[in-house]
N, C-alpha and C positions, 0 to 999 in steps of 0.2 A: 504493500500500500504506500502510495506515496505523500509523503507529509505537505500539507501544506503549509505557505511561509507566512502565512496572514499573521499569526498571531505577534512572531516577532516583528514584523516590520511594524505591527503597529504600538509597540514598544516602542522601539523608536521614534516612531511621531511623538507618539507621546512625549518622550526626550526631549528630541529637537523644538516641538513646540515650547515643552517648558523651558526649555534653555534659552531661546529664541526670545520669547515673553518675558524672562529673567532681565535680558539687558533692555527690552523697551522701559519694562520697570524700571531700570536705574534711572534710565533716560528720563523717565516721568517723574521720577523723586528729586530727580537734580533739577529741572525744568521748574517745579512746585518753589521751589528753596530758592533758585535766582528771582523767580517773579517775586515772592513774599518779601522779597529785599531789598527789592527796584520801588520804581514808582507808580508801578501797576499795583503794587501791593493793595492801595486800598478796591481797584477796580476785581480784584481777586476775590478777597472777602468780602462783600459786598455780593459777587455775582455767587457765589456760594450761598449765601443767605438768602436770596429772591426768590421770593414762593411763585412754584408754577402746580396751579391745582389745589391739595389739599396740604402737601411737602412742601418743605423747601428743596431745592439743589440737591444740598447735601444731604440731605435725608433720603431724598430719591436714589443716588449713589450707594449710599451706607446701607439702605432700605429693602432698595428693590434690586440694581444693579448685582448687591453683593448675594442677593436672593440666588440667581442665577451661576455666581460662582460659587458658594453651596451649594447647588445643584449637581454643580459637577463634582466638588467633592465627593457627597453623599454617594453618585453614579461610580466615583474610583475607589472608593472603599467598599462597595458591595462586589463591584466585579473583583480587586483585590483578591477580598478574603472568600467569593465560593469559584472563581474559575481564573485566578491569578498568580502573583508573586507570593501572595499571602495565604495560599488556599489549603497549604499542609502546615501541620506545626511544626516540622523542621525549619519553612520557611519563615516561620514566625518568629523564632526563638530569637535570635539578634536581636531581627530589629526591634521585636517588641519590648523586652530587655532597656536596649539603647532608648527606646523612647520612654519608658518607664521613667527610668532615671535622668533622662532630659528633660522632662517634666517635673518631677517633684524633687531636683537639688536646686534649682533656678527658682521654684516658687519658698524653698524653704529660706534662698539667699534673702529674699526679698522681705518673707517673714522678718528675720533677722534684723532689716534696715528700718523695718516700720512698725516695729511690736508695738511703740509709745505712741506710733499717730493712730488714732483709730478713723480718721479722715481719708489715710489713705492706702491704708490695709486692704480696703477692696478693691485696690489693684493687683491683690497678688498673683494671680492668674495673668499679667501680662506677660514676661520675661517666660512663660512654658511652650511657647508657641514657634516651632519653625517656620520659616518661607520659603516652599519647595521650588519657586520661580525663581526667586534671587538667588539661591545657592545652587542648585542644578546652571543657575546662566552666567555664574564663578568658573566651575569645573567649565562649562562649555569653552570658557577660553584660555582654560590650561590645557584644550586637547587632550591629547594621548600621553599628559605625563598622569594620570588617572587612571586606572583599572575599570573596565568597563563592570565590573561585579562590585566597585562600589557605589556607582550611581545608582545601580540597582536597589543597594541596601540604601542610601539616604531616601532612593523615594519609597522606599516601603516604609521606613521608621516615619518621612513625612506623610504617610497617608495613617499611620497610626497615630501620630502627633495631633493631626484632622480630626479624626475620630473624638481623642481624647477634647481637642477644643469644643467641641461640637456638644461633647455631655455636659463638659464645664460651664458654656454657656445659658446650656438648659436649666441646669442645675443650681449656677448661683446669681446668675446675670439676668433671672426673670423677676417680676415686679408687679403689682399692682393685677392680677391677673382677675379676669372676667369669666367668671362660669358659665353665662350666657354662650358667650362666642367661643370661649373653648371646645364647649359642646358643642357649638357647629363645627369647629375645628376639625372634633373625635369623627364626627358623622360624617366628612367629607373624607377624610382619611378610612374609613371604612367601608364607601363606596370606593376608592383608590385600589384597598388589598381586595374586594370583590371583584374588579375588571381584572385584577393579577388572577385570581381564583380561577373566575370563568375565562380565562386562555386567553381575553383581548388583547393582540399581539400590534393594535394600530395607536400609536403615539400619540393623536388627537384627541382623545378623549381624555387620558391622561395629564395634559397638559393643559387643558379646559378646568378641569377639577382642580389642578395645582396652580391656576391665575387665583380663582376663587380662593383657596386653601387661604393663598399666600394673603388677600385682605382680611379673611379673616383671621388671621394668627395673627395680622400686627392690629388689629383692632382687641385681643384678646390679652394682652398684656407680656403674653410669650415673644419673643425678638422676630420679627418677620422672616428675618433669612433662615430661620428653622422649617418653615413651609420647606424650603429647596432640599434640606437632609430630607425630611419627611416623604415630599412629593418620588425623591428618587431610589429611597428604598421600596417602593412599590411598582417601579418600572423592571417588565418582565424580563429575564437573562435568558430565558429559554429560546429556541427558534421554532421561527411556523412550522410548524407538520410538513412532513412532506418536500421541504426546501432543504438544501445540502447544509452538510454539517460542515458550515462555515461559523467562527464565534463572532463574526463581524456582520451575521445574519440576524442578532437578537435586537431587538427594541432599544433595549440596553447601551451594546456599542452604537446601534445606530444615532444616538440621541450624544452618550459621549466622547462620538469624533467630531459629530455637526457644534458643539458647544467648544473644544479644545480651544479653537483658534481665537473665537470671540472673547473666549474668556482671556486667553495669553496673553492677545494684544488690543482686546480695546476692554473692557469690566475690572481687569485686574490695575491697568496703567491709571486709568482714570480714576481710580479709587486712591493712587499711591498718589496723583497727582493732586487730587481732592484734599488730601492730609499730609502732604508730609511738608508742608506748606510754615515753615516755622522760623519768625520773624527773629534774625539772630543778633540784633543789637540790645533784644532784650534779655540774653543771657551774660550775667556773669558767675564769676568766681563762685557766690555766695549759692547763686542757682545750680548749678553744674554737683552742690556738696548738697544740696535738698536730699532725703532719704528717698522719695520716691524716683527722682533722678539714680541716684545710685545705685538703688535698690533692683530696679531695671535693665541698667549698663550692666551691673556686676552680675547679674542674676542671668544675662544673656554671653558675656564672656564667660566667668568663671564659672557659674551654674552649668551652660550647655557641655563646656569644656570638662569638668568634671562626672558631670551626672551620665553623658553619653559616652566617651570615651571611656569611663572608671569601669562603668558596668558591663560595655560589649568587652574593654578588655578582660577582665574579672570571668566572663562567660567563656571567653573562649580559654582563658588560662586552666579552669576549671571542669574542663571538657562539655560546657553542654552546648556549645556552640561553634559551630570551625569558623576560622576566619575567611575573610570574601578571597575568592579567587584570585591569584598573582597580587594579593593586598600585603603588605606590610605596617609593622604597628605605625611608623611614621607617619603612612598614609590612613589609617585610621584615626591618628591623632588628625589630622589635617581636617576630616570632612566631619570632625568632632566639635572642630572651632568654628565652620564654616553653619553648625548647628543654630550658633548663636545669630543667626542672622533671621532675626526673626520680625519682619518689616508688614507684610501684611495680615496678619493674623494678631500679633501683638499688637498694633494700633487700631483694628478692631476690638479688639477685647478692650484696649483702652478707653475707643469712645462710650463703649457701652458702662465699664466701670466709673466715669465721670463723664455722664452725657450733658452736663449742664454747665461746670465748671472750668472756666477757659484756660486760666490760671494752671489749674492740675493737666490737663491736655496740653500746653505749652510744655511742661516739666516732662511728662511722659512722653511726648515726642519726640524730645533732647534726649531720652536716656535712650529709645527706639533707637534711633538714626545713630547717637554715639554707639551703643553698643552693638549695634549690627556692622557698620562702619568699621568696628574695630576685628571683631571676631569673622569680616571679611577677607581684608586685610592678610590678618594673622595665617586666617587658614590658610590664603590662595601661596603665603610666602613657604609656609610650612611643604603643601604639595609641591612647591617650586625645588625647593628644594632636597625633595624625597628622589631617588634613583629610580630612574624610567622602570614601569613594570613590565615584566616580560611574558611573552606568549602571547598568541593569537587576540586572547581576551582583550588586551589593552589597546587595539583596534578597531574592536569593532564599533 
């Protein structure tokens, strides 16, 4: 029987689009940073704030926008974990490990820096958060001095890292919540897994129900862009009866190749160019030492850096885990720091921890931008100078 190549090539897209998306990101965070510092600055915020409809801007962005790049999350960590990278627990064990503990030494760093503010203690959840754009579009231009078996493992630990933001969210980032509209919430997500049930293999329906979903969940006090995890664990991974056992034949991929590009480069950019927008004359010395400033910086350097590297290496020292293919600890330490780059997901998590306070959103997007900036840096110099990996793998 002859194999066919679909699966991996669409791996690679996958890649390349994230790697690709990675540098428009930088593009669009550097772009944010010079206007908020010109004299466009105030035509910036300003055009952010102007309400069109019921939103403003930026709330449409943060709101709805980012609903659709949850969408696609949701869609890559279902396919992950039943027909993917993640779909046995051999493949699990690193990275889930690695994200494990990239997650909670970064959220304990930050404990640490804010035990006495209780103001802004509910940002501890920022600094747990990877950015699989920005750091996959690091490696993309270190090339072949990278092992192709680690790219693999950073985007499995980032779609685990997803995952865990995603509960996080749910979990402590909701507010004010409405039984009314939940309850429509429940009912509509119930008609969702009944089209999954009864076989409905056609995508319009689906995404009909999940427009709906998605006002009602931000009318219900739940964060809106959980509609998009929600809406996409209910889109089927099966294929039609009767059609070739292709995996790029299910509802599933169909939905998450048609999203890849849009998300890469225009939901994801625009979102970074939305916030990272952070007027730098108003930073000094005194600011830069705020705890939740540091708390973030250090919880994205030294947290990612400890908590991910400690544990994958700990794992494989230990035997329950082999290290990635033609990998060295070097280069494991390298996409450990490159962890810390935690750009959009951490400034999500941030607005949602201070959605009202400007002051605290100025501070935490200093400590975002610093510590991702740093633990970029760090990492791409680390892989730089690691000794090219050998065999095939580090080609392809």
């Amino acid at each position: 029987m002859t194999a066919h190549p679909h699966r991996p090539s669409a791996f690679r897209e996958f890649l390349a689009s994230e790697s690709a998306g990675g540098i428009v990101l930088m593009i669009a965070a550097a772009l944010a940073l010079i206007i908020a510092n010109s004299p466009l600055a105030p035509s910036y915020f300003s055009a952010l704030s102007a309400y069109l409809g019921p939103l403003n801007i930026a709330h449409w962005i943060n709101d709805g926008l980012m609903a659709v790049f949850f969408l696609l999350v949701g869609l890559e960590i279902k396919r992950e974990f039943l027909d993917g990278q993640l779909s046995t627990w051999p493949r699990r064990i690193l990275p889930g490990i690695a994200a494990a503990g990239g997650m909670a030494v970064p959220a304990l760093i930050f404990v640490a820096f804010n035990s006495d503010s209780p103001e802004t203690l509910r940002g501890w959840a920022i600094p747990t958060a990877t950015d699989i754009a920005f750091a996959l579009g690091v490696l993309s231009l270190l090339g072949n001095r990278v092992p192709a078996s680690l790219k693999v493992f950073l985007t499995a630990l980032a779609i685990i890292d997803d995952l865990g933001a995603v509960i996080i969210i749910a979990l402590f980032y909701t507010s004010g919540l409405s039984l009314a509209w939940l309850a429509a919430a429940v009912a509509i997500l119930v008609a969702l897994v009944a089209l999954n049930r009864f076989g409905v293999m056609r995508l319009a329906p689906y995404l009909v129900l999940g427009l709906i979903l998605w006002v009602v969940v931000l009318k219900s006090g739940v964060h809106a862009t959980l509609a998009g995890v929600a809406l996409a664990l209910t889109i089927p991974l099966g294929r039609t009866p009767g059609a070739p056992d292709h995996p790029e034949d299910s509802p599933l991929h169909a939905l998450e190749h048609a999203l890849h590009k849009p998300v890469s480069f225009f939901v994801i950019p625009v979102f970074g160019f939305a916030n990272a927008g952070v007027p730098l004359g108003a930073i000094s010395a005194e600011s830069l030492l705020q705890p939740l400033t540091l708390g973030i910086a250090l919880g994205l350097v030294v947290g990612k850096l400890v908590g991910v590297f400690g544990t994958a290496w700990l794992a494989v020292r230990l035997g329950f885990a082999d290290m990635p293919a033609n990998a060295s600890v070097r280069h494991l330490l390298g996409v450990a720091l490159l962890c810390g780059i935690g750009f959009t997901m951490s400034l999500f998590i941030g607005l949602l921890a201070f959605p009202t306070d400007l002051a605290m959103q100025g501070a935490l997007k200093v400590g975002i931008l610093g510590g991702s900036l740093i633990s970029g840096l760090l990492g791409a110099a680390v892989l730089l100078l690691s000794p090219l990996p050998g065999g095939a793998d580090s080609r392809s």
